[in-house]
C-alpha positions in Angstrom: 6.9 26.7 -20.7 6.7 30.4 -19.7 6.5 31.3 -23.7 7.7 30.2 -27.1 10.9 33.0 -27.0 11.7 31.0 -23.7 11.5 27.9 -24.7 13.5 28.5 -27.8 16.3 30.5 -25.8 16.0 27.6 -22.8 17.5 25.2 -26.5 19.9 27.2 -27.1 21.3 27.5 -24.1 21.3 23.7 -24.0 22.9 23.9 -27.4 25.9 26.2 -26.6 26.5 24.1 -23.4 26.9 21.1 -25.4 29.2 22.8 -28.7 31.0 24.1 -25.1 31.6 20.4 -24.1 32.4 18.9 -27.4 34.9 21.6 -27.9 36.9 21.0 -25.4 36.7 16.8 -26.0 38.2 18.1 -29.2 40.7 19.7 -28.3 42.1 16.6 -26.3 42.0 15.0 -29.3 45.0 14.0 -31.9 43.9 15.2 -35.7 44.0 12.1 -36.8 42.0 9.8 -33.8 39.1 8.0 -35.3 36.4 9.0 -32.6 37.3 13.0 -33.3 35.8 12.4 -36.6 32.3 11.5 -34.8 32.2 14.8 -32.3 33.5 17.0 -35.1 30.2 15.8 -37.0 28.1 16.5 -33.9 29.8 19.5 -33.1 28.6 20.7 -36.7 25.0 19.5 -36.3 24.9 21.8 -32.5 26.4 24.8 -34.6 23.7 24.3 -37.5 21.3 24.0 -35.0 22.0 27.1 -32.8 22.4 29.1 -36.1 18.4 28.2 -36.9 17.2 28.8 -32.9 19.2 32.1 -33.6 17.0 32.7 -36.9 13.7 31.4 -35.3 14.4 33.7 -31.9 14.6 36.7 -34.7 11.4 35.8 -36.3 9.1 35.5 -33.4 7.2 39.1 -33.0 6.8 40.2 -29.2 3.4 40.8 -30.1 2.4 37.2 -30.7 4.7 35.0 -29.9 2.8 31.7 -30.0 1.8 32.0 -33.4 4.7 33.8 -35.0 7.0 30.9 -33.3 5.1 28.0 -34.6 4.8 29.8 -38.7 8.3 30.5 -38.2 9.4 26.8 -37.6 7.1 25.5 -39.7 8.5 27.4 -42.7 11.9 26.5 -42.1 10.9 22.9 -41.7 9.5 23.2 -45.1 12.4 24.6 -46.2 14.4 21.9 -45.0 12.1 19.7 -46.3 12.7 21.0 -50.0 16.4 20.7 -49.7 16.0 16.9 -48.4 13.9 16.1 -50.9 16.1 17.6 -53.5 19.6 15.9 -52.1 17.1 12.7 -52.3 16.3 13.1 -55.9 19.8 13.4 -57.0 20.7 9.5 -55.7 18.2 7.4 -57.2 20.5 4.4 -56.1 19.7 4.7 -52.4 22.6 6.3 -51.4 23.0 8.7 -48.6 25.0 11.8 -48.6 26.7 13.4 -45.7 24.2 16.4 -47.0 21.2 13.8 -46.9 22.1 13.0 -43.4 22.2 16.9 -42.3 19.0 17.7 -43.4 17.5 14.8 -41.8 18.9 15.7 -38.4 17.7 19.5 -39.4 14.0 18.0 -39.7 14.2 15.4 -36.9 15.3 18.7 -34.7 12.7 21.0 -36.1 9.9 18.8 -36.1 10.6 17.9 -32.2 10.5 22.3 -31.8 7.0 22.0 -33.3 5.7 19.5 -31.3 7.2 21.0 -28.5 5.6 24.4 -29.3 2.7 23.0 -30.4 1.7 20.6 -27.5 2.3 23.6 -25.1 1.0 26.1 -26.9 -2.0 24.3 -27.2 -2.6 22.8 -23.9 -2.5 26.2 -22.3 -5.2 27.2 -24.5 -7.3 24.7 -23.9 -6.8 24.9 -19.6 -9.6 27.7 -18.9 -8.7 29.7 -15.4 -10.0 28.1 -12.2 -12.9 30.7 -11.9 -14.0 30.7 -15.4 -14.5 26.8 -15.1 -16.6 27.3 -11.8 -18.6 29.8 -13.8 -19.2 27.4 -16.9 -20.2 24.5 -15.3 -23.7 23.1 -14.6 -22.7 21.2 -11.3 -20.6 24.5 -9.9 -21.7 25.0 -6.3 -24.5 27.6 -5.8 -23.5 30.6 -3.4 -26.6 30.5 -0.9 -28.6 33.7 -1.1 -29.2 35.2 2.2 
């Protein structure tokens, strides 16, 4: 990954592709066929989705990019979090809402952008540039003095 903005805009351009393809299964579809229900449901969950890359791609400053990326997903994520929790606490008899459901999917998805972001945010930091590692190490070769 190049940055966090490319990463992010690399999703939702894998995100419109896909509302691009369930679109047009759609529109082969009869109103009332019984597998249009399923695609209008994941159609939803792509829109929700590229809406919150959309918010997320707003929030990252230029400046610093690696950590404004990862505070801004992991405050939506708590937000999410909130409204999950609260959706929860209304049905104390186990049952789940179509709203239940949403916000699950919304964390399932945000939590896979932070571990994305995260994991190669964080390996980068922690590969040093060839020549510094030469430098730092005990066992680098010795240039012979002549």
């Amino acid at each position: 990954m190049d940055n966090p903005k490319t990463f992010l805009q690399d999703q939702k351009d894998q995100i419109e592709k896909t509302i691009t393809q369930l679109e047009s299964t759609l529109a082969r579809y009869e109103d009332d066929e019984p597998r249009a229900d399923g695609q209008r449901e994941q159609l939803s969950t792509q829109q929700r989705h590229l809406q919150l890359l959309d918010d997320l791609l707003a929030a990252i400053d230029d400046d610093n990019e690696d950590m404004t990326a990862k505070v801004a997903v992991n405050k939506r994520l708590i937000t999410v979090r909130e409204q999950h929790d609260t959706v929860n606490e209304r049905h104390t008899d186990g049952r789940r809402t179509d709203a239940w459901w949403r916000t699950l999917r919304d964390i399932e998805y945000l939590e896979y952008l932070q571990r994305e972001l995260h994991s190669t945010t964080d390996i980068e930091a922690e590969q040093p540039s060839m020549s510094a590692s030469l430098v730092d190490r005990d066992d680098a070769p010795s240039v012979p003095q002549t």
